[in-house]
C-alpha positions in Angstrom: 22.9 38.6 2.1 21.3 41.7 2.4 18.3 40.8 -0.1 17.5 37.4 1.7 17.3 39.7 4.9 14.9 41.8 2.7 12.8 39.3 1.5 12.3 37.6 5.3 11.1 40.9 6.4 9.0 41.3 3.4 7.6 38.1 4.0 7.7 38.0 7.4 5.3 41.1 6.8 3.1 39.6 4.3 2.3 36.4 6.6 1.2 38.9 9.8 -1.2 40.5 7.4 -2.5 37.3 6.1 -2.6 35.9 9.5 -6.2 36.8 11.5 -5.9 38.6 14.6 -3.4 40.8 16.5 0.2 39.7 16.8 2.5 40.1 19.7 5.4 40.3 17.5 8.3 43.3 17.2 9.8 43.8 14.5 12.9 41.4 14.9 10.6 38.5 15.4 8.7 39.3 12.3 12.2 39.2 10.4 13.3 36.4 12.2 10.4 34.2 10.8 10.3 35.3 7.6 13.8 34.5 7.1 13.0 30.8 8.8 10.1 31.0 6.1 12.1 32.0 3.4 14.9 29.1 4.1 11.9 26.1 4.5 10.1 27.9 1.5 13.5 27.5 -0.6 14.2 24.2 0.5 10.7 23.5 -0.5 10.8 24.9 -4.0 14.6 23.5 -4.5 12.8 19.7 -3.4 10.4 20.3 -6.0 13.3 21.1 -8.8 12.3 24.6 -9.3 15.2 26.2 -8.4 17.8 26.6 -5.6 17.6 27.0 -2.2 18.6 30.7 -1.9 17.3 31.6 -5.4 13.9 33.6 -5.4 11.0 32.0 -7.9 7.3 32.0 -7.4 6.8 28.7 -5.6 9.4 29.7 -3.2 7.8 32.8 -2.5 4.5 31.2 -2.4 5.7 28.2 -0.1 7.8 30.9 2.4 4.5 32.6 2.7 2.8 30.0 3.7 5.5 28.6 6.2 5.9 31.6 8.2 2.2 32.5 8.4 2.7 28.7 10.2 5.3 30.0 12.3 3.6 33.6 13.3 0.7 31.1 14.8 3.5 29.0 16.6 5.2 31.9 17.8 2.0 33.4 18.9 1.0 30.6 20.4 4.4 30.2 22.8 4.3 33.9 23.4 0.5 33.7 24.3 1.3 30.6 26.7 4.2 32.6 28.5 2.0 35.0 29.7 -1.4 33.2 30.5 1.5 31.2 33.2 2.3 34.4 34.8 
């Protein structure tokens, strides 16, 4: 438990350095997606018969990346709509 919550903030990480601009994120957000990342990364990897869910191989890694440098724009984008309304 305590190395998935490692590897979501290491990839959380690694997608707000890959991702262009400034982020509004703390460092419970960044966490947050990076573990979301890590689960659709895994699920990913497991779909293409690599490996398990849970269990950490290169195309997981790779897809987790990707997916929460998806969600970092998402969440940016939500957080940047909350406060153009006020």
């Amino acid at each position: 438990m305590i190395g998935f919550i490692v590897a979501g903030l290491i990839i959380g990480a690694l997608a707000r350095l890959i991702k262009p601009g400034k982020q509004n994120l703390g460092l419970l957000a960044t966490l947050l997606l990076g573990l979301a990342g890590s689960v659709i990364g895994g699920v990913i990897a497991s779909l293409l018969g690599t490996g398990k869910i849970f269990e950490l191989n290169v195309i997981g890694f790779v897809a987790a990346v990707i997916a929460s440098v998806l969600l970092v724009g998402v969440a940016e984008g939500i957080s940047g709509r909350r406060k153009v309304g006020r």
